[in-house]
N, C-alpha and C positions, 0 to 999 in steps of 0.2 A: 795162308790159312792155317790156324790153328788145331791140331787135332786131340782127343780127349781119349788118351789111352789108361783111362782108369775105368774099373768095370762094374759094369750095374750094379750085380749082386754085392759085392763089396766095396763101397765107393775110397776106401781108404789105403788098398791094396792098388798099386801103380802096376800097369804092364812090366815096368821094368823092375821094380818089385818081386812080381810072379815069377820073369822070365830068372832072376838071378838065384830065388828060389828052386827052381826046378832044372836047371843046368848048372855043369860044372866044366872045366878048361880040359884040355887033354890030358891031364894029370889026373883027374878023378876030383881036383880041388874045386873050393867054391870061386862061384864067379866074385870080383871085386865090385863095387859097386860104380868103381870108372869105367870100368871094363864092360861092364850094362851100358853103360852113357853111350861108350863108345860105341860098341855094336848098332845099339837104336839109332844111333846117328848116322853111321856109316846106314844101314837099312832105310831111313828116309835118302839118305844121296843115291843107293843104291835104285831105288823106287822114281825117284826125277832121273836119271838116267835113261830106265826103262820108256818113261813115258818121252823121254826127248827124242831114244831111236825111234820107235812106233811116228811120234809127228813126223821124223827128217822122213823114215821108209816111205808112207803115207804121200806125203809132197811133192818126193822124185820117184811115187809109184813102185816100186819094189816092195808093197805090202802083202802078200802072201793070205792071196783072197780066201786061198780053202782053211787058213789056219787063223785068220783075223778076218774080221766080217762086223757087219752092224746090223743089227736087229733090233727094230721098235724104235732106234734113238740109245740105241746101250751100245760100245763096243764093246766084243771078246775078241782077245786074243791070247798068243802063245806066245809067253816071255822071249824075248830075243835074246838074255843073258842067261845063264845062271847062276844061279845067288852062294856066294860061299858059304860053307855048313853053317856057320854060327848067326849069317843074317836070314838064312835058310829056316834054321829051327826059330827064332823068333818070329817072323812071317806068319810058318804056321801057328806059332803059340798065339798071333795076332788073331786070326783066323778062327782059331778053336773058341778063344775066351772073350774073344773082345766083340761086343755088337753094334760098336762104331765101325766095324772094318768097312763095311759096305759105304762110308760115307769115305771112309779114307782113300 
């Protein structure tokens, strides 16, 4: 599945775009524009990751009822990783600006 991380208000401005805009590397420099690629990339592998534990825990039961739960037909749960800073602050940037996330 294909996802459209370009955002309403400006349909010309790319997530990756924004995100390389508004972040720099540990240097204070700007981000390269491979360096966006890469990140968003690594952030979708990071995201199939996440949802592969959640099924494996799920399966063999060690899913952590009081912290993942379904309600209505939705699951919530609490990441089983954590996200390194830089696929960390794009998430959120995902999050903030983007109102595909919710389908993402």
């Amino acid at each position: 599945m294909q996802y459209d991380f370009n955002l309403g208000t400006n349909p010309d401005m790319t997530m990756e775009a924004r995100f390389l805009r508004e972040n720099t590397n540990d240097f204070g420099e700007n981000l390269t524009p491979h360096t966006g690629h890469v990140i968003i990339s690594e952030f979708k592998k990071f995201m199939v990751l996440q949802k592969l534990e959640i099924l494996e825990r799920k399966a063999n039961g060690t899913l952590d009822s009081r912290t993942n739960y379904e309600e209505d037909g939705v699951w919530y749960f609490e990441s089983p990783f954590c996200a390194p800073p830089h696929i960390d602050k794009f998430w959120k940037q995902l999050i903030i600006y983007n109102k595909t996330y919710e389908k993402f």
